[in-house]
Every structure is written in structure tokens, then in C-alpha cells.
Legacy VTK file of the C-alpha trace (Angstrom):
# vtk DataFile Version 3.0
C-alpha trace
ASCII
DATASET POLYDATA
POINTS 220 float
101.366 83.961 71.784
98.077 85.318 71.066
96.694 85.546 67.492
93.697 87.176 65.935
90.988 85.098 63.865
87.471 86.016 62.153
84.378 83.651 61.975
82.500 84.719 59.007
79.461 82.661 59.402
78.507 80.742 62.599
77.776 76.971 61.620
78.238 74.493 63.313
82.047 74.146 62.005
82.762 77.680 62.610
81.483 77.255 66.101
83.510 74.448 67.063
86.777 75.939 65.240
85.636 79.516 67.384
85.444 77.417 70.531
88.820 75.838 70.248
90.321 78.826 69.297
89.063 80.480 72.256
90.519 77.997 74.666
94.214 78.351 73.227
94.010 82.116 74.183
93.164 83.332 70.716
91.156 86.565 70.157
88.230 85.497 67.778
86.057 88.002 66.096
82.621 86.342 65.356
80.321 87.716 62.443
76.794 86.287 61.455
73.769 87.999 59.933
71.519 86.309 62.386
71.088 87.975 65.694
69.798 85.743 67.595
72.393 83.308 66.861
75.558 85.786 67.368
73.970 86.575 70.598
73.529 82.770 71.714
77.374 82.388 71.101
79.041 85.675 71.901
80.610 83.919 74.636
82.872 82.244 72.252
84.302 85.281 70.932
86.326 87.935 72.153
83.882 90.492 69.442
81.027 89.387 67.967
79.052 91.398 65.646
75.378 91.347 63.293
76.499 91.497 59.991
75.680 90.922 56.417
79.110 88.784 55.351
77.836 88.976 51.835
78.109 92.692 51.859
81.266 94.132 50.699
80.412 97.315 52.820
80.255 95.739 55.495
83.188 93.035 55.391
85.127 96.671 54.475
84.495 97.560 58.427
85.929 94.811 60.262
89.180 94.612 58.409
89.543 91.599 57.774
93.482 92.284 56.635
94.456 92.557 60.142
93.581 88.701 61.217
95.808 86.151 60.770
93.005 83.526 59.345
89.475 84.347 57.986
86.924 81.187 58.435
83.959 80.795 56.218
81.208 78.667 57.156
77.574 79.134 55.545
76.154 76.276 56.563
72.753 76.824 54.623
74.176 79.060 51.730
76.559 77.680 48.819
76.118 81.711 46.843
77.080 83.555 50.439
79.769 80.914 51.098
81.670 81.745 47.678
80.450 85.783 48.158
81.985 86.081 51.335
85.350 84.242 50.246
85.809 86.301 47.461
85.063 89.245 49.276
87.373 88.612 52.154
90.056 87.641 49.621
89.428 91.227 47.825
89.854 92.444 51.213
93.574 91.399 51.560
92.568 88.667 54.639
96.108 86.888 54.767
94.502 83.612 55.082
90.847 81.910 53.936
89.847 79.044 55.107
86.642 77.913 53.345
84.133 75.008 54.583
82.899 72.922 51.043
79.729 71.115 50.639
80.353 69.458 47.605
82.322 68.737 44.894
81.222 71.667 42.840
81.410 73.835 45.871
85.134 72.647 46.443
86.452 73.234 42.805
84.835 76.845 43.129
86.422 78.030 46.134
89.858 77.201 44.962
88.843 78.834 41.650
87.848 82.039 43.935
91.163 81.884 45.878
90.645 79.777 49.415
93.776 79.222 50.731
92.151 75.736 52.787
89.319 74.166 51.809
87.525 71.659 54.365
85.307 69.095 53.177
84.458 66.632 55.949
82.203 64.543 53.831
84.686 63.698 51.681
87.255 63.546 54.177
85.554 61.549 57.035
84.449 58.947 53.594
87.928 58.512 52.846
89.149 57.404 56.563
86.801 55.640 56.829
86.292 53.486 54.148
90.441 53.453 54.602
89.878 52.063 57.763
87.198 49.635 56.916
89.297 48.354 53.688
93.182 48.438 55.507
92.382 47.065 59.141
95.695 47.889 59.857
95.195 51.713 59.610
94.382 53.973 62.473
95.177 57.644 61.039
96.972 59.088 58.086
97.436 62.484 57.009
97.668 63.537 52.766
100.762 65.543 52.090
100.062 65.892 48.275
98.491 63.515 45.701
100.122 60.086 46.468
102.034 61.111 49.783
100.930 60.389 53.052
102.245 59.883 56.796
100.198 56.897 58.233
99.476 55.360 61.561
99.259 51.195 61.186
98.860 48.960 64.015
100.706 45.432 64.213
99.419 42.052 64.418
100.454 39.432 66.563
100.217 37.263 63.373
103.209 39.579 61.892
105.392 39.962 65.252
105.705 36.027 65.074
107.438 36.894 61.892
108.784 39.877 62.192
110.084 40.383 65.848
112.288 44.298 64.876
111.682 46.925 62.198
114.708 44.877 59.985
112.124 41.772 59.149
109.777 44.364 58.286
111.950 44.779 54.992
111.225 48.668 54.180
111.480 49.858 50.939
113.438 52.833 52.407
113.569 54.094 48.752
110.073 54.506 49.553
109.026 54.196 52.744
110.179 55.834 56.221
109.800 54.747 59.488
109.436 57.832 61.536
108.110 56.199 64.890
106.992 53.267 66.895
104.378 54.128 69.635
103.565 51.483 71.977
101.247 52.359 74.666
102.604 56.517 76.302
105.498 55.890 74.491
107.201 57.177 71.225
110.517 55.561 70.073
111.506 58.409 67.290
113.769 57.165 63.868
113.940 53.601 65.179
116.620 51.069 63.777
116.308 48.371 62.114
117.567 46.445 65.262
114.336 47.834 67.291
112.014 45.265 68.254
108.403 45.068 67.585
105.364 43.913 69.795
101.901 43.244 68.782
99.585 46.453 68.995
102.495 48.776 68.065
101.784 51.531 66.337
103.841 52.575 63.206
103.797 55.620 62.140
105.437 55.871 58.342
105.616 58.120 55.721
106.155 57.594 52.105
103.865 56.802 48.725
99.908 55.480 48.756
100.115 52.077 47.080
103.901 51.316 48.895
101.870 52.000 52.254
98.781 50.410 51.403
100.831 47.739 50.510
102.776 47.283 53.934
99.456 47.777 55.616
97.916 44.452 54.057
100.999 43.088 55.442
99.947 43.787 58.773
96.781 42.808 58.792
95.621 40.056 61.094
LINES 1 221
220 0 1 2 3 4 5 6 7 8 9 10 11 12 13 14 15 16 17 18 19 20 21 22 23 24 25 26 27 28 29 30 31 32 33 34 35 36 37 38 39 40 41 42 43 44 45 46 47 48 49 50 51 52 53 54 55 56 57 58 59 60 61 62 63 64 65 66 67 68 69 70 71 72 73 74 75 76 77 78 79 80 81 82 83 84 85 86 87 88 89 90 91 92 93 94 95 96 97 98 99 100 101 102 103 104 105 106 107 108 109 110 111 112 113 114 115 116 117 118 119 120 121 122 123 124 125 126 127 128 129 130 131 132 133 134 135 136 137 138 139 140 141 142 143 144 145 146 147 148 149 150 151 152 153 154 155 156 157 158 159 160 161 162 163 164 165 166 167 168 169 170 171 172 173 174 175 176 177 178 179 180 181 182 183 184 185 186 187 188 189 190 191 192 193 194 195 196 197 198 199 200 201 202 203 204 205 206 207 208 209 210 211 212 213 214 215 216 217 218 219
């Protein structure tokens, strides 16, 4: 089913997120103050307009209450960023999603009411110095402070040891096995009797240290 987003700002973030968007069907509404930058992507969007989005006036016109997400990305403008967010908050837009560009930037928008804040810096540091510190981690997604669902790869060194999810010796207290993937396929809520091959991939959720833990356990 079709849904209806705004692009309040056309970085480079909000042109990639506008893009995808796009190609799932959605109608995106595009909004810059530059011209000759809304013209150079108005294929992207289903609407794209010139606008001011620091301009309450202006925001006011393209009712931004009837979207189901508002995007803000200001690439070269911290004040406009947190303008526009309050603004489109003000505005009754069901959803913000803000793009951060530091620290200070971050604590402000939540302060100002973003419903999402994206900081890639500080996201792409943490995989990967995750991923250069745990060898055994591919992905992981944070659901809160200390919770996480992560994506370890076995070692041949721990399949000659542990040859099925029982040897692994989960804290189940703490840790859950949700799935084994080994090469196209997923075995869901395996058992303990399920056997394991070098190169799996586990995919478990449950706290930080507990995974961080079981992923030094894997390593090679």
C-alpha cells in the first residue's frame, strides 16, 4: 500500500531515503530552498517544490500533518535543521525523522521533539570498530541501552568443539537463539540438538556484555 512522505531538505541522505522511497511505490513530496537542486532531482519525487523549510509560512502550505513521515536533512545548516524540526513538529507532522551531525546536534533534536534521530557517524563508528574489536560480528541492531539482536559468524576452531547449538551452552536466561543461517538458508528457533557448521551465521538476541561475551567465544 502506498504511503505519503516529505523531504524537507535535499542532502545527500534525504536523497537516497527519497530514492528508495520512490522505488517501493511511495508518493514523496520533495522541498528544498535551492532551485537548482529541486529541479536536478524532481524525478525522485512524486511533488517537488522551492521552498524556504525554515519558514513557518511556508511549511504551513504543504501540510505537513497529512504525511505519514517528515525527513529533515540540512546537510550544510545545524540552525535550519533544528528550525525546520520544530516547525514541522508545531505543524502536527505524525512522524520526524531528523539527520544529526553531532553530538550537540543529536541531544537538541530530541530536546525539540524528533521522533528518529540518524547519526551515521556515530553509528557507522560503532559497527565498525564492533567489527574490528569482535571478529565474530557481522551485524547487530540496538533495541535499547544494553539490548541488541546480533549476527556472529562461527569458526571452524569452535565447530570442532561445539558440533549443535547444545555445546554452545546459552545462557538462555540471557541469551536467545533466534536463527542459524547457513548459506540461502534460515533454520528459525533452532534446538539445542541442531548442528552447527563453520561459517554459520547466528543470529541472537539478548544483553551487550552476555553477547560480546559469546562472540569472543567464536572467534577464530
Amino acid at each position: 500500500m502506498s504511503r505519503q512522505f516529505a523531504i524537507l531538505g535535499l542532502g545527500y541522505f534525504g536523497i537516497t531515503v527519497a530514492e528508495e522511497l520512490l522505488r517501493k511505490h511511495n508518493e514523496v513530496l520533495g522541498v528544498d530552498h535551492n532551485e537548482t537542486r529541486v529541479n536536478e532531482f524532481s524525478d525522485l519525487f512524486s511533488h517537488a517544490v522551492v521552498a524556504d523549510i525554515t519558514d513557518e509560512k511556508a511549511l504551513a502550505e504543504l501540510s505537513l500533518g497529512d504525511y505519514d513521515a517528515v525527513v529533515v536533512d540540512v546537510d550544510d545548516n545545524i540552525e535550519a535543521s533544528m528550525v525546520c524540526t520544530m516547525l514541522a513538529k508545531e505543524q502536527g507532522a505524525r512522524e520526524v525523522w531528523a539527520k544529526a551531525h553531532s553530538d550537540t546536534h543529536y541531544r537538541l533534536l530530541k530536546q525539540l521533539g524528533a521522533d528518529h534521530i540518524v547519526y551515521p557517524e556515530r553509528d557507522i563508528g560503532m559497527r565498525v570498530a564492533e567489527s574490528l574489536h569482535y571478529h565474530a560480528l557481522v551485524d547487530f541492531i540496538r533495541l535499547g541501552e544494553r539490548q541488541f539482536i546480533v549476527e556472529l559468524q562461527t569458526t571452524e576452531r569452535l565447530t570442532e568443539h561445539c558440533r549443535t547449538v547444545g555445546d554452545l551452552e546459552l545462557d538462555e536466561a540471557n541469551l536467545s537463539l533466534i536463527a542459524i543461517r547457513r548459506d540461502d538458508s534460515l533454520e528459525k528457533a533452532p534446538d539445542n540438538d541442531a548442528p552447527l557448521q563453520a561459517h554459520d551465521h547466528l543470529v541472537l538476541m539478548g544483553d551487550l556484555e552476555d553477547l560480546r561475551n559469546l562472540g569472543k567465544k567464536l572467534w577464530p
